[in-house]
N, C-alpha and C positions, 0 to 999 in steps of 0.2 A: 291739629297740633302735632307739632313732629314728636322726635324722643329727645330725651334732655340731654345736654354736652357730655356729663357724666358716662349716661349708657352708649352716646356713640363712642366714646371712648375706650369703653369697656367691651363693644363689637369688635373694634380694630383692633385690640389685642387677640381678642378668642378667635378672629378669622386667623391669623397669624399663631398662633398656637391653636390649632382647631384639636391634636391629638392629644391637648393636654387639660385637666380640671385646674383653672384659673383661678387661684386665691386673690382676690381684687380687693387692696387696702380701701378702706374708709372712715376714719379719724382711728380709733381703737380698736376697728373689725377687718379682717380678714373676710371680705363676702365673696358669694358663689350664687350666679345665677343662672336662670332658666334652666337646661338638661343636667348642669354642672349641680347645682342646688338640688335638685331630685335627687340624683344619684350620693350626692356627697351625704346629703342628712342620713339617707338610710346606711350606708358605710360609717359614719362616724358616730348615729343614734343621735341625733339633735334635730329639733324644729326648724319644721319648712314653715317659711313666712312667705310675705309679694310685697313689693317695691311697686309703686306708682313708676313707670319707662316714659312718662311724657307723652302717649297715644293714646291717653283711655284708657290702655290695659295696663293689668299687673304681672309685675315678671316674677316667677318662684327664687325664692332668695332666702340662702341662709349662711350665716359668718359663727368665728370664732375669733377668741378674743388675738388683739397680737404676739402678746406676751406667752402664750401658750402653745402658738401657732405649729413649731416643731414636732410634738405630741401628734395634733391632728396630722400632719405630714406624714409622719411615719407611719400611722393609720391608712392613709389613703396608698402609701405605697407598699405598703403589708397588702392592701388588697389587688396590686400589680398596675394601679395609676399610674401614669406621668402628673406632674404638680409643675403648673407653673407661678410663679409669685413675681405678682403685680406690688412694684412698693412706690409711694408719694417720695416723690423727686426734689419736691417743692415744699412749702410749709403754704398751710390756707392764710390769704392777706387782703379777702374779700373783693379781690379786683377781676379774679378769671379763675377758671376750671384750674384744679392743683395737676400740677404734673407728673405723669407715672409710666412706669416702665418694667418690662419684667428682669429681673437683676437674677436671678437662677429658676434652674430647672430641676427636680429631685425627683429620678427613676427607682425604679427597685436596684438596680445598679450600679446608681454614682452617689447615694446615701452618705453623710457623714453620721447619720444618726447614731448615737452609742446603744439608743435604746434598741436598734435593730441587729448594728453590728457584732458578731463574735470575733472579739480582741484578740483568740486564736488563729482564726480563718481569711480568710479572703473575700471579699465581695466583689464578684468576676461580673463583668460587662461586655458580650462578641459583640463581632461583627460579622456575617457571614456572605460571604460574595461567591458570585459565581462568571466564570468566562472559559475561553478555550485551553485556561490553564490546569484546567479546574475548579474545586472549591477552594477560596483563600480564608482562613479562618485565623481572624484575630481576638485578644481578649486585654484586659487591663481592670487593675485595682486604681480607680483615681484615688483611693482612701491611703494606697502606699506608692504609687508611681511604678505599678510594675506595667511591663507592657511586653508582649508576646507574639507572635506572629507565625504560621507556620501554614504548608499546600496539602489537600487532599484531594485523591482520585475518585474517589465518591464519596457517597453518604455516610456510610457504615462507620468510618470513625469519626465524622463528625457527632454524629450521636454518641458515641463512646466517649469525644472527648468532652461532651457538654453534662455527662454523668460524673464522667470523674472527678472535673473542675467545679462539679457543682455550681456554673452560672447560673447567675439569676434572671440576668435579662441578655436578650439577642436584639440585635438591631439587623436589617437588611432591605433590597430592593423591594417593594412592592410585590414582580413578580415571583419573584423567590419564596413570598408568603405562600400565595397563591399556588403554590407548584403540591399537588396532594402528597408528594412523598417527603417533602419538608415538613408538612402539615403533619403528619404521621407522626415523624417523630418529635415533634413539640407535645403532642398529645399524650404523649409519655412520662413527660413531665412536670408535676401539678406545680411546683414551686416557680417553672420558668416564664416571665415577659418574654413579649416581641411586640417590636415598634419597626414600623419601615421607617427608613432614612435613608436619602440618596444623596450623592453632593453633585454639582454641576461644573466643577474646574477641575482639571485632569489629575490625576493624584501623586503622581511624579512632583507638580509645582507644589502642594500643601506641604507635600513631606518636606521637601528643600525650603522651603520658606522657615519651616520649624528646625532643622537639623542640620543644612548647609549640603552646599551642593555634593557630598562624597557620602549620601546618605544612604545609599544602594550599597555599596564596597565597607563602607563603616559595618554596615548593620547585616550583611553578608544578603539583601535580596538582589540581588544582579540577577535580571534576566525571570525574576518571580512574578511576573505580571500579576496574577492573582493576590499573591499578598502584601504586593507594595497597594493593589486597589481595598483590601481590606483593612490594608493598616491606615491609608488616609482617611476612609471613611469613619473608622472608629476615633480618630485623635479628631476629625472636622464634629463630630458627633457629642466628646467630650467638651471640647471647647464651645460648642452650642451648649450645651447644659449648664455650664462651670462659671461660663459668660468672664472669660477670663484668662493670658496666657498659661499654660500648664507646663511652667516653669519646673513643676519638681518631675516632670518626665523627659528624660534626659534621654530618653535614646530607646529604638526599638529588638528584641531578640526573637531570634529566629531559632527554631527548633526542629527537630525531628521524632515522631515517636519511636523509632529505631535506636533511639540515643539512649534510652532504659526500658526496663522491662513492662511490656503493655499489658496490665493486666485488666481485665474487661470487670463489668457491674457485675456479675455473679460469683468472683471472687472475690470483693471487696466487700459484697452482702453477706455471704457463705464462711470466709474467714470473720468477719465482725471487726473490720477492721476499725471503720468509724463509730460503727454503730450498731447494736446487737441485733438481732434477728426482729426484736418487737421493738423496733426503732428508740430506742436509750441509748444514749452516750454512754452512760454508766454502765461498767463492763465490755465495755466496747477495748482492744488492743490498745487505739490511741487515749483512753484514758489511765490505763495502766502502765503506758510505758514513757508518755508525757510530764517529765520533769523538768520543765524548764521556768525560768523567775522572767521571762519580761515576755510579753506579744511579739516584738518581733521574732524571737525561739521561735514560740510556737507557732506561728506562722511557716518557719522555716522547717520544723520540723515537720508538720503535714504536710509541707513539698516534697519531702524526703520520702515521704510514706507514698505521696500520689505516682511517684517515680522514682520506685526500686533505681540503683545503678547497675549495669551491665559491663560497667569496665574493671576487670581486676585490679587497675593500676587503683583508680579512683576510690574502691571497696577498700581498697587495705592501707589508701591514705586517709581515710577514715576511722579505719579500724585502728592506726597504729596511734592516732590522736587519744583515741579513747582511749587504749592501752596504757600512754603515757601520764592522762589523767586519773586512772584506775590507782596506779602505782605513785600516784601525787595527790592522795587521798586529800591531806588538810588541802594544798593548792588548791585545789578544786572545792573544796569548801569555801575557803576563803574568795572565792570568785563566785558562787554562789550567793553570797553575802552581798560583794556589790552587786552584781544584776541587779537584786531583790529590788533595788534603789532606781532603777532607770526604767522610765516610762517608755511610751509608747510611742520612739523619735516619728518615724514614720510619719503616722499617721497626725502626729502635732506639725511638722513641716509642712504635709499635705494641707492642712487648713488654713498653717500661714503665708503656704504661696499662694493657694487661692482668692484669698482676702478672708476667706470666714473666720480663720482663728482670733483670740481675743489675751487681753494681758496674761490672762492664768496658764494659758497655753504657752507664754515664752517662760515664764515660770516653772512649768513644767520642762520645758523645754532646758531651760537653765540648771535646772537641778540634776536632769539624766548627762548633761555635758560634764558637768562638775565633775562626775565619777572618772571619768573617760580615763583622764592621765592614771589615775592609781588602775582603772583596768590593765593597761596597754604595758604599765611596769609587771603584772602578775603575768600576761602573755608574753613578756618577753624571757621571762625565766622558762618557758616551756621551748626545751627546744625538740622542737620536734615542726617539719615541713608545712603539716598543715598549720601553723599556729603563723608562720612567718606573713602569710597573706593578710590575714587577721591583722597581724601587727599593722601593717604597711593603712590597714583601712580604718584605726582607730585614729586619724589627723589630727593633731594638734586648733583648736580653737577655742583657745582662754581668751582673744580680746574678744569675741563673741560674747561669750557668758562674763568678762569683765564687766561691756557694755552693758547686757540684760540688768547684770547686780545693780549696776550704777541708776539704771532708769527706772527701774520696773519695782513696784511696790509688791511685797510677797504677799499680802493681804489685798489684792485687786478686786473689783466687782466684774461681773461677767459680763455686761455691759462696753463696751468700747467709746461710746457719743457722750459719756454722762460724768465723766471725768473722775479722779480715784486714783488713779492707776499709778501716775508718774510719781518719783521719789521728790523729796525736797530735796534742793540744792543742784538738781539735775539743769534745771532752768532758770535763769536768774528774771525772764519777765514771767515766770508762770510763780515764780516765788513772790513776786513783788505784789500781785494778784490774789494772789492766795490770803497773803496781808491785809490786802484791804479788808476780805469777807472776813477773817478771823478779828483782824480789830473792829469791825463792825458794829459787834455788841454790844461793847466798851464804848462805842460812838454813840449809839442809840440810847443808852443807858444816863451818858453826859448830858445829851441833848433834852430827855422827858426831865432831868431833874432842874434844866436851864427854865424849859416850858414851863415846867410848875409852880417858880420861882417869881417868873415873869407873869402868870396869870393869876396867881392866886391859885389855883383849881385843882386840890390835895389828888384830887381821882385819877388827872390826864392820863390816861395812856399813849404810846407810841407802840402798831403793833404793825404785823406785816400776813398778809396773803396772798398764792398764787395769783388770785383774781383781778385783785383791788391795788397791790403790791404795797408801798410802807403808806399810812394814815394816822391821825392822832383822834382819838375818838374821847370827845365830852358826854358828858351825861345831860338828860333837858335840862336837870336843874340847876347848871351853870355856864348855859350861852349866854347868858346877859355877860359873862366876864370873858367870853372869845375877842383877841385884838384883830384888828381889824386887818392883819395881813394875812388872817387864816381863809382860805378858801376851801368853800362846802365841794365835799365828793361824793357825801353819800348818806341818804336821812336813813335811820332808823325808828323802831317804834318807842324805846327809850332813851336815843342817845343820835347824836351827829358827828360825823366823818369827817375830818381837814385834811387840808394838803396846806405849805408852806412853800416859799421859795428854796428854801434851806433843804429841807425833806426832799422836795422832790428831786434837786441838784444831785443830793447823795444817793436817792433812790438808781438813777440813770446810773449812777457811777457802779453802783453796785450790781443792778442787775448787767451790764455791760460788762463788768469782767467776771461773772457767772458765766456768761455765752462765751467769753473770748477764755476761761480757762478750759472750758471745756471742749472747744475749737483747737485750742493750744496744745491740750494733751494728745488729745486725737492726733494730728501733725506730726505730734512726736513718737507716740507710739507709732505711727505708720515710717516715719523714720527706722525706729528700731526693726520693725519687720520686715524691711525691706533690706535692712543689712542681713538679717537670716536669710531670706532669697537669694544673695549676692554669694551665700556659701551655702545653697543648696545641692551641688553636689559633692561637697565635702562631707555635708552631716550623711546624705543619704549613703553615703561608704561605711560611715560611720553607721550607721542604724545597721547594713548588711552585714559589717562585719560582728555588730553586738547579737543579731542574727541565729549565724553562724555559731559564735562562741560558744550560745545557750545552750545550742540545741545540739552540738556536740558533747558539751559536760551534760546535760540530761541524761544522754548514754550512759559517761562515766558513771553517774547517781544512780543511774538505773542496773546497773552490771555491778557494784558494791554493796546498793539494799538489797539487791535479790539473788547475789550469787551465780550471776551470769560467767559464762567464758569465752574466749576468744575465738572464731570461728576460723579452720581455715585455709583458705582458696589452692589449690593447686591445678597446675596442669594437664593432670589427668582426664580420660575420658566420663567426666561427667558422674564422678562418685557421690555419694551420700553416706556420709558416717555420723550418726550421732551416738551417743552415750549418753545415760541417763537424761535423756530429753526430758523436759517437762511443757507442760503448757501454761505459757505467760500468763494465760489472765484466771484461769481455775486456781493456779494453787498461791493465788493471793487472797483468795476469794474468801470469806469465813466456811468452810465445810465443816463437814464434820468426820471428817478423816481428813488423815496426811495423806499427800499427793503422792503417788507410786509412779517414777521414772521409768521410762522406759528405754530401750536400745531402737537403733534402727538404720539398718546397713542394706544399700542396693548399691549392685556395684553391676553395670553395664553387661562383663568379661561372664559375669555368674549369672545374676538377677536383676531384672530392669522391672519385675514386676510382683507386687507380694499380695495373696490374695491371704485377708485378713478374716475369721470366719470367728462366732461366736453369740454370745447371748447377748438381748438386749438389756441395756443397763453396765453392759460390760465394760465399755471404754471403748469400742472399737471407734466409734465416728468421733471422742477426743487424741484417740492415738492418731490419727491420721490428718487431722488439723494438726496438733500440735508438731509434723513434721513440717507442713506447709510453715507454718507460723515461722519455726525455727530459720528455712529454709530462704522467709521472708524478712527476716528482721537481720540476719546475716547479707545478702545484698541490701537493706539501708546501710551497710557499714556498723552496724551496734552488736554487741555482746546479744549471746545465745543462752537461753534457760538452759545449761546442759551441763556435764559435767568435760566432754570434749564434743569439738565437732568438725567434720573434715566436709569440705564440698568441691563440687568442679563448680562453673556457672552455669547457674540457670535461665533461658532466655524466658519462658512463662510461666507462670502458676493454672491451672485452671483446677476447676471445681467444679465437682455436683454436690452438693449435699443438702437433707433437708427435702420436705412437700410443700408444693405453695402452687396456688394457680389461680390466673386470672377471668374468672367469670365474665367481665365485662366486654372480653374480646372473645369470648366461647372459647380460651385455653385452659384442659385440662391440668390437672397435677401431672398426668401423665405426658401431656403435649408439653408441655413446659419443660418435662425431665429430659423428652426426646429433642429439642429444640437446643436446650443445654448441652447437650449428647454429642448432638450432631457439631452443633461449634466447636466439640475438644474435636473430636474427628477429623474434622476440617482444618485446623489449625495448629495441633500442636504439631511438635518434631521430638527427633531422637536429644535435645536438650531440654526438655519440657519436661517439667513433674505434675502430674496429672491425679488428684485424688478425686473418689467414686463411691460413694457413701449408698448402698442400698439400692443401684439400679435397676430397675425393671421392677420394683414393687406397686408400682401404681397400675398394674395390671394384671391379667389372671397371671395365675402360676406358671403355666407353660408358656406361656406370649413372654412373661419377664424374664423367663432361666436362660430361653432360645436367644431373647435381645441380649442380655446380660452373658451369655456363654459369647458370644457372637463379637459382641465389643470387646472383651477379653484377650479374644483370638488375633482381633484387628491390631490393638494397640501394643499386643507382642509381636507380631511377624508384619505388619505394615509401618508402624509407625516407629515401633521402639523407644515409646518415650518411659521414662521411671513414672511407673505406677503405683500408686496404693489403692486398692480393690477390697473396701470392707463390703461383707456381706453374707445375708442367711441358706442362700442356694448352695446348701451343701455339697451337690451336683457339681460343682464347679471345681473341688477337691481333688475329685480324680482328673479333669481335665490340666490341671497346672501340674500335679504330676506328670505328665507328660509333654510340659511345654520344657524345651531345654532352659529357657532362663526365666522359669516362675518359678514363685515357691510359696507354701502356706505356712500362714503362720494363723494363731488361736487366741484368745484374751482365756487367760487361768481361770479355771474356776475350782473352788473344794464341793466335795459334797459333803453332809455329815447324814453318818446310816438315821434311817426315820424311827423315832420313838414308840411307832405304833405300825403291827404289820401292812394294817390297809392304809399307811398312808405313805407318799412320798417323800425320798430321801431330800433335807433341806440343802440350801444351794447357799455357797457364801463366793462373792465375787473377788478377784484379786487385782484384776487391775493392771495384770503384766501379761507383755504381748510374750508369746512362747513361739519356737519355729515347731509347726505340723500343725495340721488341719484336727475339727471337731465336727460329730455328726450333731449334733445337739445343742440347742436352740435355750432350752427354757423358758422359753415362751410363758407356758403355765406357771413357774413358782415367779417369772415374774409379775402374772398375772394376782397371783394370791400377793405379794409384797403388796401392790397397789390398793388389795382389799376388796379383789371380788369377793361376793356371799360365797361361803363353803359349799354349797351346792353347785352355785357354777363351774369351782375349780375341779371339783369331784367329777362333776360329769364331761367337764373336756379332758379329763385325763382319759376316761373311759374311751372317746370320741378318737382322741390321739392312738390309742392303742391299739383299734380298728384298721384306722390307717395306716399306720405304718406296717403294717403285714398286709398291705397290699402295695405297698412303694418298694420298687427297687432299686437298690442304688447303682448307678454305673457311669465308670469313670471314660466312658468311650470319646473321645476327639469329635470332635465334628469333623466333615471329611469336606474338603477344599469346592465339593460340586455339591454340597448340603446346602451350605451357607456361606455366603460371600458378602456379606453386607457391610451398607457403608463403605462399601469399597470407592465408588464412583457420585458422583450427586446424580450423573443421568440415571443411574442401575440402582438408587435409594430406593424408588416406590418395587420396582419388581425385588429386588430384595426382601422388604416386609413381607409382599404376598408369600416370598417362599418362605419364609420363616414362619407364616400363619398356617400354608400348606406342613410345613415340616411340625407343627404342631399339633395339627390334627391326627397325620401320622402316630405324633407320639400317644396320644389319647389313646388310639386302636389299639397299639403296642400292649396299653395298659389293663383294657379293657379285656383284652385276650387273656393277658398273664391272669387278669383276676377270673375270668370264666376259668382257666384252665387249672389253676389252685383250688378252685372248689371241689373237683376233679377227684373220685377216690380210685385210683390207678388198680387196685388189689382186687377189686369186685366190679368193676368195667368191660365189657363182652368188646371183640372186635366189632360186632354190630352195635355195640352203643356208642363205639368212638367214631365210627363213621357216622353217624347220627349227627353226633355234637360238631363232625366239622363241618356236617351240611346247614348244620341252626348257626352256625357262628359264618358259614358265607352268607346265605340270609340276610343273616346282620348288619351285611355288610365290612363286617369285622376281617377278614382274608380274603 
């Protein structure tokens, strides 16, 4: 016995989707069989069953209902599945196998799911190719129609940019899987899919098929081999999924990371910009400075944050927006107000080009139009340059939302086949239809009281079910008085079932314009959606430009609650001036202190480098974020926590700050710090602001002062970029004295004299960075704050106080043939060796000083000093 029509059916689909778990309808279930059904129950936690396959055997088989179906999807693509959905084509009519087909595909990628999506963010989808152009990497939200395209020379910033953009899923060649240094860096990534997809037709012809022959010159790739081949791939890739033209993607853009400032994973982790250091949103930059009322703001504003701007022009046509808004306090209020009102056009167009969207969706849709005109009259009163574009992109389309008013019921069902939706009056045969089933009642009601009349029979019913559909139901103890034109449909144990000529006449009429209004609606709504398609790139202007709006008055809202200022850009060589800076996201924070501003001036001609010294607890690793922050939130073009602030441009941010390391790959805290290290070394320049939170701690004392003296030296006479250098190597104090453009500065501290002779004087912290260096740490009373046992604290004072009369302090340079490090990447590894040889040296140094301190010079014979310098050669010590 072969398999039955059903399962070869369900073969040719799974051969044809083999990279995908196949949801395969069967009256009410969604089933998954054989590997698919293993795999699916334990992802989803539901029972594996078996299906008789028509050979004898049974296939593992388990479903979910249809109506729920979405749920499970997003489950299966939460777990990094591809889904493909098998739906009945046909309705069952007992004559042959139903027919079916898979109608979409749902990656972690192309999700409409809300359950999954963040209304803020992006749900990114690459593509990643490779030729002699290099890499071509492309990306797109089908959820908003963005689409992106852009060439790398290697690997390195494709990794950087699949961090930044947070994709979810990559699509590419087979081999390009296969390749171990692709592989590498996917394994970086626990949240990213990859799926191979190839296409077979040249990718020149896809693109012009979809955009028209000028689609290389429109879209600026002329002559990009690589990412005209990654852009056809990913849009042949979308439209396999989508199963659908992708009407609302109107066009491809081309970028450069050169075009804003590139700032790598370990700033964006380091500053907390999305998200804090123990992965919460909360507290993170972008939830503190996110004020915006609609998705697409905020969408737009995380663009803004993933790509600082690098053009002055661009920065302070931003800046001067929000300036205007700041100073148009109610304006901007009262624009606030509308947003509040306007959905999520985007992403509601996105479903109704596709076909998924449903009535509630133009509804929505209808309702964020509405607003439009009273927007576009609030931005026309703003005069000011950035608002003019805005204006131009808020388009007039009132017969649109006319249309929706006139058709579309504002209480619709989510449903779209089931009918509801359409208004009265919209349709004169769907009105005349509607008539019959509503006088219906009234009909059946006429008709049992005619039957009653006519039989005698007080009891008769006239009743109706899905099953059976209308019947007139006797009871046994009055068929002697059934006329003889009733005909039996169906016995019961107390009672019998008729049918009539009459009944069943109106039965067919009735159930016939059940099917035909719900036929009818459908038609029409698909009408109405199709004229939103028809101005799909009207509205999608419209979505960018309400966009925009948000997330530029966010600033304003943001620079008026919190008392921000104006930052601002000049042409000088690469200044930093803040006044009373604060840091954005602490001093909103509940503390329990007010937040203490601070100054903060590097100026190239003076000081390109400030080495910050003081206790822990002190403020030192917030002072130096909060310049980054400042320094960051000024190139988005927004208002600055300060009280003034002057800058040149910055081309990058870079960061160390913080211990963390990864076991899994046998990297240290320390490897990780050098790794981090070595990238600012590598990369920055003399426009780069570079802060340094505690380097060379993850290692002994001397290995971290020599590494940390050493990067110091670099980043003032090699690199010259603007540094902040917090940190405990007091050793380092005298060395910046002597650098012509460093300088130290100290986080304040009071002491108060101690209330008891043997104990220490207590420590109160201030919070304000001062210019000149501090030998003194306080390590210990912040050890007691914490709540070591009094003995501990006791006895490391003692401990302390040993030491330090055997340390000596000295401010000496390293001298150009000491240490050279980081100079070269070939001369890196002999570098460290001399920096480990220059360490040991110093140990000797020390060792001597302390033999030679023990030393009572007044009672010492010439013959005993020649003694001790023969025990200290010995030693090895001279």
């Amino acid at each position: 016995m072969g398999i039955t029509p059903m399962m070869s059916q369900y073969r040719a689909v799974k051969e044809k989707y083999s990279d995908c778990m196949v949801l395969f309808r069967l009256g009410d279930f969604y089933e998954m069989f054989f590997e698919d059904a293993v795999e699916g129950s334990k992802i989803l936690g539901i029972a594996l069953t078996a299906r008789n396959k028509g050979d004898g055997m049974k296939a593992p088989m388990c479903g979910v209902p249809f109506h729920a179906v979405d749920g499970y999807i997003a489950k299966l693509t939460r777990a990094g599945r591809k889904v493909a959905v098998c739906d009945q084509m046909t309705e069952p009519d007992g004559r042959g196998i139903v027919e079916r087909e898979v109608v979409r595909v749902v990656t972690p990628g192309t999700t409409f799911d809300d359950n999954i999506l963040d209304k803020k963010s992006n749900n990114y989808v690459a593509c990643l190719v490779q030729n002699f152009d290099g890499y071509g990497f492309a990306y797109s939200d089908v959820t908003t129609g963005e689409f992106f395209v852009t060439q790398f020379a290697g690997l390195t910033p494709v990794e950087a940019e699949i961090q930044r953009l947070h994709i979810t899923e990559i699509i590419m060649d087979e081999s390009l899987i296969d390749n171990e240094d692709v592989r590498a860096i996917f394994a970086k990534f626990k949240w990213l899919s990859y799926f191979p997809f190839a296409i077979y037709s040249e990718p020149e012809k896809i693109l012009v098929d979809n955009f028209g022959m000028k689609f290389s010159e429109i879209f600026g790739l002329e002559g990009k081999k690589a990412a005209v081949q990654a852009s056809a791939v990913l849009y042949e890739y979308l439209r396999e999924t989508q199963k659908t033209d992708l009407k609302h993607i109107d066009g491809i853009r081309w970028y450069m990371n050169s075009d804003f400032m590139d700032l790598s994973d370990s700033t964006f982790r380091n500053l907390e910009i999305f998200y804090t250091l123990n992965g919460s949103r909360e507290g993170s930059l972008c939830s503190v400075i996110d004020k915006t009322e609609t998705s697409m703001g905020g969408r737009m504003l995380r663009k803004w944050m993933i790509h600082p701007l690098k053009s002055t022009h661009e920065i302070n046509k931003r800046l001067e927006a929000v300036s205007f808004l700041v100073g148009a306090s109610s304006l901007s209020m009262d624009l606030r107000a509308l947003l509040s009102g306007v959905f999520d056009i985007e992403r509601l167009l996105a479903r109704l080009s596709i076909g998924t969207g449903n009535a509630r969706d133009l509804i929505a849709l209808k309702a964020s139009l509405k607003i439009i005109p009273e927007i576009k009259k609030l931005v026309n009163e703003m005069k000011d340059e950035f608002f003019k574009d805005i204006s131009n992109g808020l388009i007039d389309v009132s017969d649109l939302v006319l249309l929706i008013e006139k058709a579309i019921k504002e209480e619709s069902p989510i449903s779209v086949r089931e009918g509801g939706m359409i208004c009265n009056g919209y349709n004169s045969e769907l009105d005349d239809l509607r008539k019959i089933n509503t006088d219906g009642k009234s009909y059946i009601s006429e008709m049992q009281k005619r039957e009653i009349e006519r039989t005698g029979i007080s009891n008769l019913k006239i009743k109706y079910n899905k099953v059976f559909g209308y019947y007139i139901e006797i009871s046994n103890s009055n068929l002697k008085n059934v006329p003889d034109d009733y005909m039996r449909k169906q016995t019961l144990v107390n009672a019998e079932r008729f049918i009539t000529p009459e009944l069943k006449e109106y039965e067919e009429k009735v159930l016939h314009s059940m099917d035909r209004i719900c036929e009818l609606e459908y038609e029409l709504f698909y009408a109405v959606r199709m004229k939103v398609v028809e101005k799909v790139l009207d509205i999608k202007k419209i979505a960018g430009a309400i966009g925009m709006l948000d997330a530029i008055n966010s600033f304003a809202e943001l620079a008026l609650r919190n008392n921000y200022c104006k930052p601002e850009f000049g042409d000088d060589a690469g200044i930093i001036e803040i006044r009373d800076g604060r840091h954005p996201v602490l001093e909103v924070l509940s503390l329990s202190r007010d937040f203490v501003p601070n100054d903060c001036v590097i100026d190239p001609t003076k000081n390109i480098l400030n080495l910050i010294t003081g206790p822990n607890m002190g403020g030192k690793s917030v002072y130096i974020k909060q310049v980054a922050l400042i320094v960051y939130l000024a190139h988005l073009g927004c208002f600055v926590p300060a009280s003034e602030c002057k800058l040149g441009l910055v081309d990058q941010i870079f960061t160390r700050v913080g211990a963390s390391d990864n076991l899994t790959k046998g990297e240290s805290t320390f490897m990780i710090e050098m790794i981090e290290a070595s990238n600012i070394l590598h990369n920055a320049t003399n426009r780069s602001l570079v802060i340094l939170d505690e380097i060379g701690r993850g290692t002994s004392t001397y290995d971290g002062l020599s590494i940390a003296w050493a990067i110091v030296e670099y980043l003032h006479d090699k690199i010259g970029a603007k540094t902040l250098f917090a940190s405990h190597y007091h050793e380092l104090i005298g060395l910046c004295d002597k650098l012509p453009r460093a300088k130290n500065f100290s986080v304040a501290v009071s002491e108060k004299p101690a209330k008891h002779e043997h104990e220490k004087s207590d420590i109160v912290f201030l919070y304000k960075v001062i210019e000149g260096g501090t030998s003194k740490s306080y390590g210990i009373e912040v050890a007691k704050l914490a709540g070591l046992p009094k003995e501990v604290v006791m006895k490391a004072r003692g401990v302390l106080e040993k030491l330090e009369k055997k340390i000596i302090e000295n401010g000496e340079r390293v001298s150009e043939n000491q240490i050279d490090i980081f100079s070269t990447t070939t001369q890196s590894n002999v570098a460290l060796e001399d920096a480990k040889v220059d360490r040991e040296h110093i140990d000797r140094e020390h060792k001597v000083l302390s033999e030679l301190r023990d030393l009572d010079p007044d009672n010492l014979t010439p013959l005993d000093a020649l003694k001790k310098l023969h025990e200290l050669k010995e030693k090895g010590l001279i």
